[in-house]
N, C-alpha and C positions, 0 to 999 in steps of 0.2 A: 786391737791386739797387735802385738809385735810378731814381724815375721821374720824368722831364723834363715841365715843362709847355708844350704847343707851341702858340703864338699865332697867328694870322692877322697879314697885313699892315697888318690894321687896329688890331690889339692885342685882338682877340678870342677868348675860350680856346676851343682845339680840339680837344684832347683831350691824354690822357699819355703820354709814351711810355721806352720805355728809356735809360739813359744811354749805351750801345753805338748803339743806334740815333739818338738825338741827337747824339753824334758825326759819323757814319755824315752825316747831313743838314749837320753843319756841312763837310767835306769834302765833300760832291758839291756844295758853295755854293747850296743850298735854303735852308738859313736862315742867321742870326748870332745871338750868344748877345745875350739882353737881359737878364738876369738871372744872375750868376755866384756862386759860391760864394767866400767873399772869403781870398785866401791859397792855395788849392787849385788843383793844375793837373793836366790829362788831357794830356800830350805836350804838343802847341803850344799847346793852349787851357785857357782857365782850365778849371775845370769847373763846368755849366750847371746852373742851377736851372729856366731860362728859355729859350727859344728864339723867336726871331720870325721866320715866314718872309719870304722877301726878295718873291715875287708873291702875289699877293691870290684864297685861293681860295675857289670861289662856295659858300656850306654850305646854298644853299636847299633841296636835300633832307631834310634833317636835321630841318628844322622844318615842311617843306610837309606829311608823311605823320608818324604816330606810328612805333613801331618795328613790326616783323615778330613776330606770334607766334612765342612759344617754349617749351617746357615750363619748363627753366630759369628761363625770364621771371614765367611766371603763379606759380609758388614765389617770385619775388620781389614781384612784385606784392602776392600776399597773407598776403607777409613771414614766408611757413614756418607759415602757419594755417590748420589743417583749417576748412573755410568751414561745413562741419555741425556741428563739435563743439568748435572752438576746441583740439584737441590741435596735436601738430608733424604737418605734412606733409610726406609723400614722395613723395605721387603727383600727377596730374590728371587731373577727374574731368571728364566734360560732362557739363552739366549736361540737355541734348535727347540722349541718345545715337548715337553715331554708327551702331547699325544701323536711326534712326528719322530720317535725315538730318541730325543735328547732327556740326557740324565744328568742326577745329582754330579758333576766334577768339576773341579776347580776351571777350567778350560770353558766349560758349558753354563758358568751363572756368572751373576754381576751383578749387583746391589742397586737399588731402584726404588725410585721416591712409588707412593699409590698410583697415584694420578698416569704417570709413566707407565708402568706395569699392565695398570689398567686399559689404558690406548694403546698399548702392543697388542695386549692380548693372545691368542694364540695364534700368532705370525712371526715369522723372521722379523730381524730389523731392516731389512729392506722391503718386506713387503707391508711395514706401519711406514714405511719412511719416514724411521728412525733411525739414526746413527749414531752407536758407541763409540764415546769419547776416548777410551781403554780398551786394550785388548786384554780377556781375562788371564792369566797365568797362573799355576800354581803356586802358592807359597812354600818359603821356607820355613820352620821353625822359627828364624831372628826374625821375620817377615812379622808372622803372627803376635811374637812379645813387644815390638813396638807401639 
């Protein structure tokens, strides 16, 4: 399926969404198409590459805070690489464990092959005498859609 690009009233990109669901907003009149497909028609309307909503919505969340922890996330973060031994990862590991009060944050995990994870175990990485290749970091938003 085709994914629609959906603009702010500013002409700001807001994220993508479906061509069903970009429909869907040209009908409840939320947006108008700004960008069409040239020759191509969905029923009454051309069909949209583009959409611009018609009110201007405020996106200061989106930039005020980074995103929310997520396992999913920190596998992207650190782009499916075990952070001890540079294999593929499929797990997350903390790096303070969580029965020594380390928790789910961006700062406290780091992506890690089994094997790895499993021979840490619940130790620092100084005390598996294991060393992290990466220091973990929160992401950004751009961080994430890469």
């Amino acid at each position: 399926m085709q994914a629609v690009l959906v603009l702010n009233a500013d002409l700001g990109p807001l994220h993508r969404v479906s061509l069903t669901h970009a429909i869907r907003m040209l009908y409840r009149g939320v947006a108008e198409i700004y960008e069409a497909e040239p020759g191509t028609r969905f029923g009454t309307w051309e069909l949209p590459r583009t959409v611009k909503l018609i009110q201007y919505i405020v996106t200061k969340w989106r930039y005020s805070a980074g995103p929310a922890w997520s396992r999913s996330g920190v596998l992207r973060r650190d782009h499916g690489i075990c952070s001890y031994c540079n294999g593929t990862a499929t797990t997350v590991d903390h790096v303070i464990p969580t029965s020594r009060g380390g928790r789910n944050s961006w700062t406290n995990t780091v992506a890690a092959c089994v094997p790895c994870n499993q021979a840490k175990g619940d130790r620092s990485p100084a005390e598996a005498r294991m060393s992290l290749r990466i220091k973990p970091t929160a992401p950004t938003w751009a961080d994430l859609r890469r």
